[in-house]
N, C-alpha and C positions, 0 to 999 in steps of 0.2 A: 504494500500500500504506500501510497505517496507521502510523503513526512515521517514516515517509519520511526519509532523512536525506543530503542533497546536497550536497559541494560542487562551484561552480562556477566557474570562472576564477578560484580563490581566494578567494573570498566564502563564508562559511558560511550557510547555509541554516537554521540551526534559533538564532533568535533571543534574545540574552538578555529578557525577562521584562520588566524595569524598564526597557529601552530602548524594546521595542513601546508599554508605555502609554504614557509620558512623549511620542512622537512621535504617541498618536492624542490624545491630550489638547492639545497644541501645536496641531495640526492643526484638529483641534474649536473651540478656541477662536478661530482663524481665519474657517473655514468653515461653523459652526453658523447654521443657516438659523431665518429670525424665524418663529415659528409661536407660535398661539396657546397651547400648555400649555407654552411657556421663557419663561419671563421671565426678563429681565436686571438686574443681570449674570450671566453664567455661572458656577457653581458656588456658588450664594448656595441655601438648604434651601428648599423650597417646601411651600407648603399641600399635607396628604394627599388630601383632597376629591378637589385638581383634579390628582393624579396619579391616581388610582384612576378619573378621570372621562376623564381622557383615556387609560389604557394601553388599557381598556375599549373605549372608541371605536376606539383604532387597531389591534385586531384584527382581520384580516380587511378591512379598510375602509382606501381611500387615504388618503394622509395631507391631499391636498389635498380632499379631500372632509373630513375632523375640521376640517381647520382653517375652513371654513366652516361648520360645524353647532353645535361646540362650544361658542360664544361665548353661541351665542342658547340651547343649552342650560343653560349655567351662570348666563345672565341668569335662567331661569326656575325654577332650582333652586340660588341661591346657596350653598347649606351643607348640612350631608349632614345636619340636621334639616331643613331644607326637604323632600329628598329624601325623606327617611322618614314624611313625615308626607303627603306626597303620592299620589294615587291612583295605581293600576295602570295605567292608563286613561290618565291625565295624561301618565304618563314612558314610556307605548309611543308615545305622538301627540309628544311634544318628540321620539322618537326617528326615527320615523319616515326613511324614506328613508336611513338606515344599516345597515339589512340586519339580517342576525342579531339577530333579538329576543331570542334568550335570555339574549343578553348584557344590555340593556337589564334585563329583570328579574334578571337576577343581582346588576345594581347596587343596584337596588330593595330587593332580599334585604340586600345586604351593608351599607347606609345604615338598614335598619331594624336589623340585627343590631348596630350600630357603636350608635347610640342606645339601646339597648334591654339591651343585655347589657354595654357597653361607657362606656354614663355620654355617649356622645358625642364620645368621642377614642379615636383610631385606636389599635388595640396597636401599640407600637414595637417588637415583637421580629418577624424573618420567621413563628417558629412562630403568633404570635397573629393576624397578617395571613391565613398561611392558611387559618387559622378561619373564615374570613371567606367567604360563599357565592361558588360564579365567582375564588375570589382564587388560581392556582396559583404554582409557584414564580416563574417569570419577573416575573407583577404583584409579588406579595410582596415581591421583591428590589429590583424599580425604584422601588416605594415606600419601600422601608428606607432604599435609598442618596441619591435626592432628597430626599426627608422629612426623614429621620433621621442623614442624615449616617453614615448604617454602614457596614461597610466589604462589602458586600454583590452578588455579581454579579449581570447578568439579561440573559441570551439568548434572543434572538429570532432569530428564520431568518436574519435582514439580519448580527446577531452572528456565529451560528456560520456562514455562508459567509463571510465574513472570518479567521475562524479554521483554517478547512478550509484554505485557501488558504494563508493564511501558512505552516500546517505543511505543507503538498501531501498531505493525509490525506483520502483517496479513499473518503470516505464519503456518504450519503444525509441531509437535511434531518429526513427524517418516520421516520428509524429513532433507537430508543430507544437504544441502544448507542453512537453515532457522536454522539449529545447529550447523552448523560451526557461522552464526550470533550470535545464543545465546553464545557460547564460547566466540568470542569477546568481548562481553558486558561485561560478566562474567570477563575477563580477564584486563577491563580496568576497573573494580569496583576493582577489587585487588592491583590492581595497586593506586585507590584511596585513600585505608586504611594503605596504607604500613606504614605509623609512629604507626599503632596500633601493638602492642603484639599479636603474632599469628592473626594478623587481617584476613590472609586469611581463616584463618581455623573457627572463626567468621563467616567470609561472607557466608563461602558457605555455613555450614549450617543456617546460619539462613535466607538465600533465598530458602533453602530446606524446613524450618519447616515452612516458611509462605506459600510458595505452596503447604503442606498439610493443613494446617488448615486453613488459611484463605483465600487465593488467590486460591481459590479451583477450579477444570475442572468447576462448575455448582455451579449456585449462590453464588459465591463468596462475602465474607464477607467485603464491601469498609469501611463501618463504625470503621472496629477493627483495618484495614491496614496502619502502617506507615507511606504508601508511596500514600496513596490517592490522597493529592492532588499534585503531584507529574505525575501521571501515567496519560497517555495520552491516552490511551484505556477508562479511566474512566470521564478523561475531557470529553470523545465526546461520552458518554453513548455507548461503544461498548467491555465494557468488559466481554461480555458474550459471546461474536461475537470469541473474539481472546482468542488462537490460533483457526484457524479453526479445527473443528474435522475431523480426519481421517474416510476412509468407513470399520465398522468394520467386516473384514474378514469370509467369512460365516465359521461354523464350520463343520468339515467330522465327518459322526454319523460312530462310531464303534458298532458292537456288540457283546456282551462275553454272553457265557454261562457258570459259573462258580458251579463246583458239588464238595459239599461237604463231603469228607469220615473222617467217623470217626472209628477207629479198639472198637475191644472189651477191650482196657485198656485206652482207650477217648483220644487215638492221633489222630492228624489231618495229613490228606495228603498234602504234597506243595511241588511246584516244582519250578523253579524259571527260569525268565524270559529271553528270546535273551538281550543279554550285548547293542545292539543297538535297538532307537525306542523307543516309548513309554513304560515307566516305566522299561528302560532299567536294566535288572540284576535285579532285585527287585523278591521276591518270591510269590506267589500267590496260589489259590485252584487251581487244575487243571480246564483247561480253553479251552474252543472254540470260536474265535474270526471270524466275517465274518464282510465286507463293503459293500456288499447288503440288507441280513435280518438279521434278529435273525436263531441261529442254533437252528433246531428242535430238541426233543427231542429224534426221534430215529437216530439224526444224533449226538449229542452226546453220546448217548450209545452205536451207532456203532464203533464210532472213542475211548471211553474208554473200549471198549470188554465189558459193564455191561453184568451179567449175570442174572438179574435181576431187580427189577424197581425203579426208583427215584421218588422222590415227590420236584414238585419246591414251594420254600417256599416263597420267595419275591422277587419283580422285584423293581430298581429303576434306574434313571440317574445320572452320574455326569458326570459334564462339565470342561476340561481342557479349554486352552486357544483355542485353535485349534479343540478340537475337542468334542461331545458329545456321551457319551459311555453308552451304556445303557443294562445296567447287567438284567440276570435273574440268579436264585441262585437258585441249585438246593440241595437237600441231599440224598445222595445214600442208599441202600438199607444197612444192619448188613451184615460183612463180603465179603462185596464187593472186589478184590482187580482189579483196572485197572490194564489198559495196559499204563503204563504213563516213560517211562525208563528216569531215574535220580530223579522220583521224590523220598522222604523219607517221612515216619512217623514220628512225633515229635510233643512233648506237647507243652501243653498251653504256661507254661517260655519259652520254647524255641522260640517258633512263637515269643510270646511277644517283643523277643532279634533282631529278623529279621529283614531287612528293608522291610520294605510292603508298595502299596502304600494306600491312604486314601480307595478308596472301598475295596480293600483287607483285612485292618486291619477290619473294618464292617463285611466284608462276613465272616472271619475267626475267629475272638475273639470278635463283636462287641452287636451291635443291635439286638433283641428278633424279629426274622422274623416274618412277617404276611401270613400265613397260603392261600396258590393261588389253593390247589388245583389239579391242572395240575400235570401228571404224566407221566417221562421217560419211554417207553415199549421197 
């Protein structure tokens, strides 16, 4: 129940405020793991750039996957003039292989918005951040309190199960109600540390890094936790319980039939994607998408005019958040040319340079196909 309040073997359960930060801050500074968007030392203000470059990236995306992409991102877009003055084109291909493009152009949005209305420096208040395209309250905050040293909180899922827990308040991740709660906790733990140096910017991440690593969705770690004896989900053996899990969304199966032409000087065909939708603007092998079956093979050959036969080389799945898409990959016949209007020929460096998504880059410069057999007529 919400406001849970326990005691056990003498222990109170419902925490003072200024003792929780102060031991995830203690803790943090310990246990704070080297990744590329902390630089050290800990609690020192950092460039807005490379906060807004990395909150962005670690949406939705592991963090051991940012910490190898980002590096090579920000070598190729040093400063959020680089950024703004940069093609579309450009920062979907740096982004490439981190999923969710719309984050990528939101950044896009928000570096030309920062430049253009903004003189090129970031607004220091949460309200003028929000302004900002893609920037909700969470970036906002994590910006303000790195950046700007405010006294500012910022919950992310890793946050508020942490917070659930400590309080045993038996709520859901993805309801709006039970995160406006976690926000307040969040917001009166800030409010605990305020005699600390950038305390807020402490806090929150180090209620972020404990909810990765040890306050984890599933068997979470009480032995390593600060805050064990403390957390009142853990007093009353029910931290496995909270938060409750949400019901995971079934996923809609797409299916693509993607045919590979190669000319007689070994360029590839690609054409590129509706700017809305899955793998929005992204380039791909020419492609047959259907939400019932899989397209046949003379229903691809109809729709690319072949005038001759393909050989499908390998079939496999990849699973977005939403949805599971499951590719067959064909190779056209020598001197094929479809009927595909706007696609272009272009080598290997050039594909390389494109934004493609993860099966794409596979289907088009990847993995050594296994041989299916089956053939286009």
């Amino acid at each position: 129940m919400p406001g849970l309040h326990n005691r056990v073997r003498g222990r109170d359960c419902q925490p003072d405020a200024g003792e929780v930060g102060r031991r995830i801050i203690a803790w943090f500074r310990r246990a704070a793991r080297d990744v590329p968007w902390r630089p050290r030392p800990l609690g020192t203000k950092r460039d807005p750039y490379m906060v807004l470059v990395s909150e962005l990236m670690l949406q939705q995306t592991q963090a051991s996957r940012v910490a190898e992409r980002m590096p090579e991102f920000l070598a190729r877009f040093p400063t959020v003039e680089r950024l703004a003055r940069a093609s579309e084109e450009s920062v979907l291909a740096a982004w490439s292989g981190l999923g969710y493009y719309r984050r990528a152009r939101f950044l896009h949005a928000a570096a030309k918005a920062i430049v253009d209305e903004h003189g090129g420096a970031f607004p220091m208040t949460v309200e003028g951040l929000r302004s900002l395209p893609g920037v909700g309250r969470y970036t906002a905050g994590s910006i303000s309190a790195l950046a700007f040293g405010c006294r500012e909180a910022a919950v992310d899922g890793n946050a508020a199960r942490v917070l659930m827990r400590l309080h045993a308040h038996d709520g859901q991740l993805n309801n709006l109600k039970d995160m406006t709660w976690a926000w307040s906790r969040a917001e009166a733990l800030v409010e605990g540390v305020a005699p600390v140096r950038m305390g807020a910017a402490l806090l929150n991440e180090g209620l972020m890094e404990l909810g990765a690593s040890v306050c984890t969705p599933r068997a979470p770690k009480c032995d390593r936790c600060p805050l064990a004896d403390l957390c009142a989900a853990h007093c009353v053996g029910r931290e496995q319980e909270i938060p409750r899990a949400k019901r995971a969304a079934a996923r809609r199966v797409v299916y693509v039939g993607s045919v590979v032409f190669v000319d007689n000087r070994g360029r590839l065909l690609v054409e590129r994607r509706p700017s809305e939708g899955l793998w929005g603007g992204l380039w791909q092998a020419p492609s047959i998408e259907r939400e019932d079956r899989a397209p046949t093979g003379p229903e691809i050959g109809a729709e690319l005019a072949l005038s001759g036969s393909a050989e499908r080389v390998e079939a496999f799945t990849f699973q977005t958040t939403h949805r599971e898409v499951r590719f067959e990959v064909w190779r056209a016949g020598e001197g094929e040319r479809p009927r595909r209007p706007g696609a272009s020929w272009k080598d290997r460096a050039a594909i390389e340079a494109l934004a493609l998504s993860t099966p794409q880059r596979r289907i088009l410069l990847g993995a050594s196909p296994a041989p299916a057999g089956d053939r286009l007529v």
